[in-house]
MOPAC internal coordinates of N, CA, C and O (Angstrom, degrees):
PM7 1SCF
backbone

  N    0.0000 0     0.00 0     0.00 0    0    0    0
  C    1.4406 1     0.00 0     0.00 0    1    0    0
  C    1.5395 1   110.53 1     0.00 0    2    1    0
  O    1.2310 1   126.15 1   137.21 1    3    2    1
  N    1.4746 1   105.79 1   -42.79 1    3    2    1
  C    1.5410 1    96.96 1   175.88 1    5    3    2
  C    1.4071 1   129.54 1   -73.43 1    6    5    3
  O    1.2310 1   121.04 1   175.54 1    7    6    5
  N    1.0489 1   115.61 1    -4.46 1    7    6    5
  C    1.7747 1   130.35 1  -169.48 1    9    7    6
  C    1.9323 1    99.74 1   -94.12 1   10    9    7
  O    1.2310 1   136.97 1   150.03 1   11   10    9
  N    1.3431 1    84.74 1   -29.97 1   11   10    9
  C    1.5017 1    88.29 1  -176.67 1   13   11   10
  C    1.7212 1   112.33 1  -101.59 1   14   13   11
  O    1.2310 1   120.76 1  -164.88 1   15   14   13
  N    1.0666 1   116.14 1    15.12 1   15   14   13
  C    1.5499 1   121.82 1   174.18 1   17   15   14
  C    1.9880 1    87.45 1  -102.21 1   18   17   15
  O    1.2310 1   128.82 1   116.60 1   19   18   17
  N    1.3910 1   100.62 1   -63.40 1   19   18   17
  C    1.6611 1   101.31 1  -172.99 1   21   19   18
  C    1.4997 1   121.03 1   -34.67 1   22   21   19
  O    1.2310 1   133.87 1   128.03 1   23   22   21
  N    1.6254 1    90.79 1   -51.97 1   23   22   21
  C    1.7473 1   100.34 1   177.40 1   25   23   22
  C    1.3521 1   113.37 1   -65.86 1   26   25   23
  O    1.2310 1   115.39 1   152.64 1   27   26   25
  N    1.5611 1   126.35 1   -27.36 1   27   26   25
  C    1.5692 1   119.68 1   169.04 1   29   27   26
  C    1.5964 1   109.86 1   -62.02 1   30   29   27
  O    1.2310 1   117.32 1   135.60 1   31   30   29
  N    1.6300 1   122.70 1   -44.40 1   31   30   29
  C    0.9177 1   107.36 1  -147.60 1   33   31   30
  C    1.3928 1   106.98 1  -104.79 1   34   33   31
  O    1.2310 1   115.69 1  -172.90 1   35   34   33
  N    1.7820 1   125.79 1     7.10 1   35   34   33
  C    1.0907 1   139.19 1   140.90 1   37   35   34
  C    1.8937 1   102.97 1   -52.89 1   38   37   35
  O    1.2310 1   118.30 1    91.85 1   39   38   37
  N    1.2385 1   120.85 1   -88.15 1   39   38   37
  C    1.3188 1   121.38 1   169.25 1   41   39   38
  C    1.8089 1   122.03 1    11.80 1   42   41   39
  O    1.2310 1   139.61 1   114.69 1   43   42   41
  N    1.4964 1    79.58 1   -65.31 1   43   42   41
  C    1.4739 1   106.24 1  -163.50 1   45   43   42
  C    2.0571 1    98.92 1   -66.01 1   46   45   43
  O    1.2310 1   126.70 1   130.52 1   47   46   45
  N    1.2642 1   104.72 1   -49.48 1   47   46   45
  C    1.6002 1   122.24 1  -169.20 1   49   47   46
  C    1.7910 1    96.92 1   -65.08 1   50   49   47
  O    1.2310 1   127.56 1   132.52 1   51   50   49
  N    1.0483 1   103.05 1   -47.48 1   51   50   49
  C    1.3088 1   105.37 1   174.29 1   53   51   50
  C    1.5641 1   140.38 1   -54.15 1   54   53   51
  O    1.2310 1   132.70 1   124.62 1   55   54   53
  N    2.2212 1    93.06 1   -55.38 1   55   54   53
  C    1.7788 1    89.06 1   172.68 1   57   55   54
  C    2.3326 1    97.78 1   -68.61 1   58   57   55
  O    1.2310 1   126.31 1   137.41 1   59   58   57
  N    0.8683 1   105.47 1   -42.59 1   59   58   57
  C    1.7130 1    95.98 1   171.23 1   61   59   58
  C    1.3338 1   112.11 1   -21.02 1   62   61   59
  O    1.2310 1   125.37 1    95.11 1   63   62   61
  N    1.5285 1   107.30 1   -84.89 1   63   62   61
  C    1.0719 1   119.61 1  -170.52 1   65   63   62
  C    1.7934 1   115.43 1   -41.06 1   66   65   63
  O    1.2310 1   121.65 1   140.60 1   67   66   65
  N    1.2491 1   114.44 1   -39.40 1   67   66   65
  C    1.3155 1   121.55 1   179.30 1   69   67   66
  C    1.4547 1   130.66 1   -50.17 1   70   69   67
  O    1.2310 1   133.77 1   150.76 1   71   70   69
  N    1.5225 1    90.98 1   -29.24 1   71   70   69
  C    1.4256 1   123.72 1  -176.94 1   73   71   70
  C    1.5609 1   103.15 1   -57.76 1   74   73   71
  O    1.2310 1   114.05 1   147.19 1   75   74   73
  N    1.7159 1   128.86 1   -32.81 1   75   74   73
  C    1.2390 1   127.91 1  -137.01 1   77   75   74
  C    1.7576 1   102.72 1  -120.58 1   78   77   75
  O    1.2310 1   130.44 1  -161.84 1   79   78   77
  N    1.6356 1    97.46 1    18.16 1   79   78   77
  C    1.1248 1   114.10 1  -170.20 1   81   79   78
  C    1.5821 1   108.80 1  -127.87 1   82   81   79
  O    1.2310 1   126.23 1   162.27 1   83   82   81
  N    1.0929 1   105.62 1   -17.73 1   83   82   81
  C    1.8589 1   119.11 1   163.48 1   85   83   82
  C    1.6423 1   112.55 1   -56.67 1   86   85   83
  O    1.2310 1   111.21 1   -77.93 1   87   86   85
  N    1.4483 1   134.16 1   102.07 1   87   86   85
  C    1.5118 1   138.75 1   149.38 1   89   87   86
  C    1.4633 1    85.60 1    -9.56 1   90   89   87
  O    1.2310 1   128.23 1   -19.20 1   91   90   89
  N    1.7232 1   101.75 1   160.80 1   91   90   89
  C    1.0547 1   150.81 1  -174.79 1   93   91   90
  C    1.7584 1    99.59 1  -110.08 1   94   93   91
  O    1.2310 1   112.01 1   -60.06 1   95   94   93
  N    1.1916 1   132.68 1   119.94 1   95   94   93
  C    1.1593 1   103.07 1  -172.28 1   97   95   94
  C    1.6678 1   122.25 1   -92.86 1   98   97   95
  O    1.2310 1   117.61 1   -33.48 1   99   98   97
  N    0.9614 1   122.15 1   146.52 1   99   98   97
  C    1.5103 1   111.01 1  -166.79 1  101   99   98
  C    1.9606 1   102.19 1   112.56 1  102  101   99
  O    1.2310 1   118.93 1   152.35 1  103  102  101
  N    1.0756 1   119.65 1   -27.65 1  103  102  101
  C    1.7319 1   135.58 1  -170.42 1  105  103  102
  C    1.3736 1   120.21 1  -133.27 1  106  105  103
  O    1.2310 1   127.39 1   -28.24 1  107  106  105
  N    0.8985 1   103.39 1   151.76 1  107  106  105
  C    1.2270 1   126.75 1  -179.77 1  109  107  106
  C    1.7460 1   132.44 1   -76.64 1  110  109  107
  O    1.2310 1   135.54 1  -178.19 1  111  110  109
  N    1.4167 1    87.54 1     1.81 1  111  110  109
  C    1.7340 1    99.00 1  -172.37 1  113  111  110
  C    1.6388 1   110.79 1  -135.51 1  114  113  111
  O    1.2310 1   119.54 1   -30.45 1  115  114  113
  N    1.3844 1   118.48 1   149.55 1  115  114  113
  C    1.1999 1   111.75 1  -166.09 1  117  115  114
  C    1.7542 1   126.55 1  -103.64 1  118  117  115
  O    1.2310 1   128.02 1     1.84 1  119  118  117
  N    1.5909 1   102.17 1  -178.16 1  119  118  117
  C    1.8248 1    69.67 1  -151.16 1  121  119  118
  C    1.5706 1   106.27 1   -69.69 1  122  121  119
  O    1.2310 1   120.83 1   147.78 1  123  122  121
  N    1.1385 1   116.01 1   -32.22 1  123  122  121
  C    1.7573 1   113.28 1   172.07 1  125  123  122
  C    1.5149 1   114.88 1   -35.29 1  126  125  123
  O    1.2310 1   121.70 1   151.70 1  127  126  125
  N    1.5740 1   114.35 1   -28.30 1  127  126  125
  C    1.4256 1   121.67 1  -179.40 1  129  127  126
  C    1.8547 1   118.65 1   -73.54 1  130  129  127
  O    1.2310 1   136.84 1   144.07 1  131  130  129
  N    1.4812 1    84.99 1   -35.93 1  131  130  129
  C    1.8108 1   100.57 1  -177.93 1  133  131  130
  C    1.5628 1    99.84 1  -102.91 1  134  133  131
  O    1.2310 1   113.74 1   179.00 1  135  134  133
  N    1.3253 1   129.45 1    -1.00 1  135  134  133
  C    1.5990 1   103.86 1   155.55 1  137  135  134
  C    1.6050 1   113.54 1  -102.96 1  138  137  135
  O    1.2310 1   119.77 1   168.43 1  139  138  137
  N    1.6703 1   118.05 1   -11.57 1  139  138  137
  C    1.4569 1   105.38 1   149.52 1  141  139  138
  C    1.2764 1   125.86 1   -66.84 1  142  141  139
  O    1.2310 1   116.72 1   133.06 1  143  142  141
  N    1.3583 1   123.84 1   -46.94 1  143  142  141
  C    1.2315 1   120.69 1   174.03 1  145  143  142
  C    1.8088 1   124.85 1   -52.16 1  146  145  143
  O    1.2310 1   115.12 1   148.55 1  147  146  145
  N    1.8959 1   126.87 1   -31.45 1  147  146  145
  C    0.9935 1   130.39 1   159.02 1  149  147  146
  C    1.8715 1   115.03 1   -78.11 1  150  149  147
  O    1.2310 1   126.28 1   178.53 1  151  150  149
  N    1.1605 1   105.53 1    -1.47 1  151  150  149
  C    1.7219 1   115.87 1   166.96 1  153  151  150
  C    1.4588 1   111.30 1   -88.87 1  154  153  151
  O    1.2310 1   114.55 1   167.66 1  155  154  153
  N    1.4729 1   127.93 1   -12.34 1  155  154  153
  C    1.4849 1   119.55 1  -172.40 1  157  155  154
  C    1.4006 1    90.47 1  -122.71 1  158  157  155
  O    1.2310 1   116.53 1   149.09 1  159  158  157
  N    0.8588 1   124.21 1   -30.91 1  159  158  157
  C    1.9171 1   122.37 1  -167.25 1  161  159  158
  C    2.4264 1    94.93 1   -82.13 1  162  161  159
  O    1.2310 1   130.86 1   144.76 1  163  162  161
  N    1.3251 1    96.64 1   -35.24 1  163  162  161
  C    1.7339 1    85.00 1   168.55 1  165  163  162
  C    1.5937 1   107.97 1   -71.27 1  166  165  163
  O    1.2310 1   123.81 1   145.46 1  167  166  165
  N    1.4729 1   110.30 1   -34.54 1  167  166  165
  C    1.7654 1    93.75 1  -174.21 1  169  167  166
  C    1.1756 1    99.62 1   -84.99 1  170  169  167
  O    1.2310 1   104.13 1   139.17 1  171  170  169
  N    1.4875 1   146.87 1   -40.83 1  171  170  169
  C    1.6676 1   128.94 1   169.13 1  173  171  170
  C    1.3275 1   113.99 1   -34.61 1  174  173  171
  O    1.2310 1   121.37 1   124.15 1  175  174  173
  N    1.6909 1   114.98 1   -55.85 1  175  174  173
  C    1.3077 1   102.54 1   149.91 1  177  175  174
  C    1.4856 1   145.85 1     6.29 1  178  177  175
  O    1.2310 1   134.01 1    80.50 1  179  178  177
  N    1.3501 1    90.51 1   -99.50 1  179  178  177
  C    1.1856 1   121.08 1   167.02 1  181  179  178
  C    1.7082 1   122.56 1   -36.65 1  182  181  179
  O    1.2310 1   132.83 1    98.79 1  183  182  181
  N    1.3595 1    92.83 1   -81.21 1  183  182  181
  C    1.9368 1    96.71 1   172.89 1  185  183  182
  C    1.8325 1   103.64 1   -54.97 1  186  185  183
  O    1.2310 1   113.74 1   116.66 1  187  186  185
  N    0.9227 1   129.45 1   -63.34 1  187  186  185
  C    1.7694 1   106.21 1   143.04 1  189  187  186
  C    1.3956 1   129.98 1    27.95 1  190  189  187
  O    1.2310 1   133.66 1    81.81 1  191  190  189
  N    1.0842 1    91.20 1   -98.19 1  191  190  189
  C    1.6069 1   113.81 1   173.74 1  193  191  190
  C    1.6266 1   119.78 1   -70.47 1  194  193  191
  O    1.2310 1   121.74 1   142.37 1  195  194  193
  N    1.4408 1   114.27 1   -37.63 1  195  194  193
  C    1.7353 1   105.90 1   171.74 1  197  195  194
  C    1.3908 1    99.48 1   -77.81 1  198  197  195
  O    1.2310 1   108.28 1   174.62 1  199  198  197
  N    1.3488 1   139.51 1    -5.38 1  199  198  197
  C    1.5359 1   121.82 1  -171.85 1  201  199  198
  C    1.7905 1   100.39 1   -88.53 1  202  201  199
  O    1.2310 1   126.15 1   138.44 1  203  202  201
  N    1.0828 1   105.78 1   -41.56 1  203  202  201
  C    1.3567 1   118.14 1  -142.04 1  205  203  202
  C    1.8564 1    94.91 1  -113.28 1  206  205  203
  O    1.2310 1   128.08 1   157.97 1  207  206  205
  N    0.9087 1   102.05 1   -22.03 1  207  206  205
  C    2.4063 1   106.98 1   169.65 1  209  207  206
  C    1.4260 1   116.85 1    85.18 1  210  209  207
  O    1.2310 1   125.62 1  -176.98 1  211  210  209
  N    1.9030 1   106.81 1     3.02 1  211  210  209
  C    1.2274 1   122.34 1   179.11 1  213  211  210
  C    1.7160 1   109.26 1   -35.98 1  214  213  211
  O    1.2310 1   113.49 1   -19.78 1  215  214  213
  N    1.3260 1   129.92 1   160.22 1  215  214  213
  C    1.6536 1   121.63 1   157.31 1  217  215  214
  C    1.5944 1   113.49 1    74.71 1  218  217  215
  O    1.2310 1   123.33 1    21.01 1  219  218  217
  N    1.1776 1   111.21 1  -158.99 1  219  218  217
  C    1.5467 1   128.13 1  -170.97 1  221  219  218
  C    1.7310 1   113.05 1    40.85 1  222  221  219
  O    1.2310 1   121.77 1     8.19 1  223  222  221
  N    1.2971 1   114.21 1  -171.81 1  223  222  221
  C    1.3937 1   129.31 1  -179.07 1  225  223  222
  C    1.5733 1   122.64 1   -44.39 1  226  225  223
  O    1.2310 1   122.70 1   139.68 1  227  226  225
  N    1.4525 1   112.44 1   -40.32 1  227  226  225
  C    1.3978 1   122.70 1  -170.16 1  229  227  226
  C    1.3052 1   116.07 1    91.32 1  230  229  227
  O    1.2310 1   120.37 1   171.35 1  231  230  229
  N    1.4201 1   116.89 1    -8.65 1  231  230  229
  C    1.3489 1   116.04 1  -158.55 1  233  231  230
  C    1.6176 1   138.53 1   102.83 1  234  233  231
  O    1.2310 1   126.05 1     9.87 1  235  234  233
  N    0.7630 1   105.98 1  -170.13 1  235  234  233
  C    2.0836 1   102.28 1   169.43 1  237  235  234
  C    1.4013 1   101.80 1  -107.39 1  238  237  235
  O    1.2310 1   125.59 1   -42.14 1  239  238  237
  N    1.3957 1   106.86 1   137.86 1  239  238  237
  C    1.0891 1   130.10 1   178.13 1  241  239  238
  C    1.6817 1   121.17 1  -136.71 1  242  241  239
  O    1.2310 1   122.15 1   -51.70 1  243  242  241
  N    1.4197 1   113.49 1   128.30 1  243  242  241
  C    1.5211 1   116.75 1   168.40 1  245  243  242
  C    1.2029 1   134.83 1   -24.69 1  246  245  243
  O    1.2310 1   114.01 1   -41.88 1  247  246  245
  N    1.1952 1   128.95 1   138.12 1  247  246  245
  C    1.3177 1   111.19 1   174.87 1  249  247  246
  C    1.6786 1   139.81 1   -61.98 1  250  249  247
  O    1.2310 1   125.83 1   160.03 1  251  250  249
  N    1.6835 1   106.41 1   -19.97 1  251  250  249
  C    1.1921 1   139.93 1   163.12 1  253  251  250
  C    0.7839 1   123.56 1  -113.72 1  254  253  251
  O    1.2310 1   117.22 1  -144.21 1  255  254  253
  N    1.7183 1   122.89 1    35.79 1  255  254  253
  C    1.7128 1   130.17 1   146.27 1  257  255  254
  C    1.6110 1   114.47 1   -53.78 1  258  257  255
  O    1.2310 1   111.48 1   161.51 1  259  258  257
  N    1.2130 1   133.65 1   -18.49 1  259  258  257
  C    1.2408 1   139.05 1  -174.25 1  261  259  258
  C    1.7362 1   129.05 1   -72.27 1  262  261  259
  O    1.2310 1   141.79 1   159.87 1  263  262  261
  N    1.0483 1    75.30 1   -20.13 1  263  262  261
  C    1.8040 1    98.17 1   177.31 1  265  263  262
  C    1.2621 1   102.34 1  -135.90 1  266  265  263
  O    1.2310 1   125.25 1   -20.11 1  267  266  265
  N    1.4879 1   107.51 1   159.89 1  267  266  265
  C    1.3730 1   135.24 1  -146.53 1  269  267  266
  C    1.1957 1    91.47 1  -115.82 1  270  269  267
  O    1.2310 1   103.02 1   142.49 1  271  270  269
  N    1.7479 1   148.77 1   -37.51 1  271  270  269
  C    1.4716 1   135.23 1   166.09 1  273  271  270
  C    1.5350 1    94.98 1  -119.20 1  274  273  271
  O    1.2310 1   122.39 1   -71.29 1  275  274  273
  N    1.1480 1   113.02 1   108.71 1  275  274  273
  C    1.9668 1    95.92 1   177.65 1  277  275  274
  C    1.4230 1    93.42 1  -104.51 1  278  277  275
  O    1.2310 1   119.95 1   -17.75 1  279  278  277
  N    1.2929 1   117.70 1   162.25 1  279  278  277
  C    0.9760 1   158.17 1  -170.57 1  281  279  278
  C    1.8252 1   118.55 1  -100.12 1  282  281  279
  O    1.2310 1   114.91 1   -76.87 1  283  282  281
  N    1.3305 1   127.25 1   103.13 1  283  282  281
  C    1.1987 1   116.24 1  -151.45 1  285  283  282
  C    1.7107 1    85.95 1  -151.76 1  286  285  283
  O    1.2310 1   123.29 1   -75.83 1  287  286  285
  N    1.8446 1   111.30 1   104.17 1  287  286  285
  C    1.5011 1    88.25 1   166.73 1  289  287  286
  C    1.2420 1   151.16 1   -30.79 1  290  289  287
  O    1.2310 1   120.87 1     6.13 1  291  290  289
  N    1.4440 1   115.93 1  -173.87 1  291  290  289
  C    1.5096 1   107.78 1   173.13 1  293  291  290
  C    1.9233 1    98.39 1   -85.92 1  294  293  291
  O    1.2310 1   127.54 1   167.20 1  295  294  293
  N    1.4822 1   103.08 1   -12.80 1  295  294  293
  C    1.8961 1    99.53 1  -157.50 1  297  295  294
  C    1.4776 1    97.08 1   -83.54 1  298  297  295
  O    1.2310 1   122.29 1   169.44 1  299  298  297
  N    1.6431 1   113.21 1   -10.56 1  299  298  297
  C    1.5359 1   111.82 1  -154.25 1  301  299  298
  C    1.8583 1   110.30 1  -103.85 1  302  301  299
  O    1.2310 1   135.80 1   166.93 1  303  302  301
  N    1.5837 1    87.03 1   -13.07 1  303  302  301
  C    1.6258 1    95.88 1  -160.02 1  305  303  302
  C    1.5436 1   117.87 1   -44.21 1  306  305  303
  O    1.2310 1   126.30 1   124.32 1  307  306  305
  N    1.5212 1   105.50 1   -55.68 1  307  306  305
  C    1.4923 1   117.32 1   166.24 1  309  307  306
  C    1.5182 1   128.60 1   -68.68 1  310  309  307
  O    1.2310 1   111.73 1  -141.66 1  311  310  309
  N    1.3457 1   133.18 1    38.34 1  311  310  309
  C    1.1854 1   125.33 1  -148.89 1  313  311  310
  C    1.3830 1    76.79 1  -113.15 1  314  313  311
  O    1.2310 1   124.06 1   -29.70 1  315  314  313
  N    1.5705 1   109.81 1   150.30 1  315  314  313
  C    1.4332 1   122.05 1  -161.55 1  317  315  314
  C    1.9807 1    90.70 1  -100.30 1  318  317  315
  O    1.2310 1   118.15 1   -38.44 1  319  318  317
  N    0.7609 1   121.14 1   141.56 1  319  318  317
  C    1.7314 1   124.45 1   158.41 1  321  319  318
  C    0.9308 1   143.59 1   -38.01 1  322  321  319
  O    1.2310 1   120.10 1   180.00 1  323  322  321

């Protein structure tokens, strides 16, 4: 039973794998080639952006960061967030 689970699941790893060896059509490179290549260009990305602080939220910000004199009653001044 176990020789015959291995050999299925070799089988299985295999026609997969085969898959990643088929041209792209239109190119010259295959797709295992263009999903490593979109696997290193997202983490350059990535380390990218944590080196350098590019992206994300920015942080918390006021509600009247948007304007340069805002205008905020006298009833509103203390209003908690």
């Amino acid at each position: 039973m176990f020789d015959t689970t291995v050999s299925l699941g070799k089988a299985l790893v295999d026609g997969i794998w085969s898959l990643f060896g088929i041209y792209v059509p239109g190119f010259s490179f295959t797709f295992g080639q263009m999903y490593l290549g979109i696997l290193l260009a997202s983490v350059s990305i990535l380390v990218v952006r944590m080196i350098f602080g590019f992206g994300g939220s920015g942080g918390i910000s006021s509600r009247t960061s948007s304007t340069s004199k805002p205008r905020i009653s006298k009833e509103r001044r203390n209003d908690e967030y």
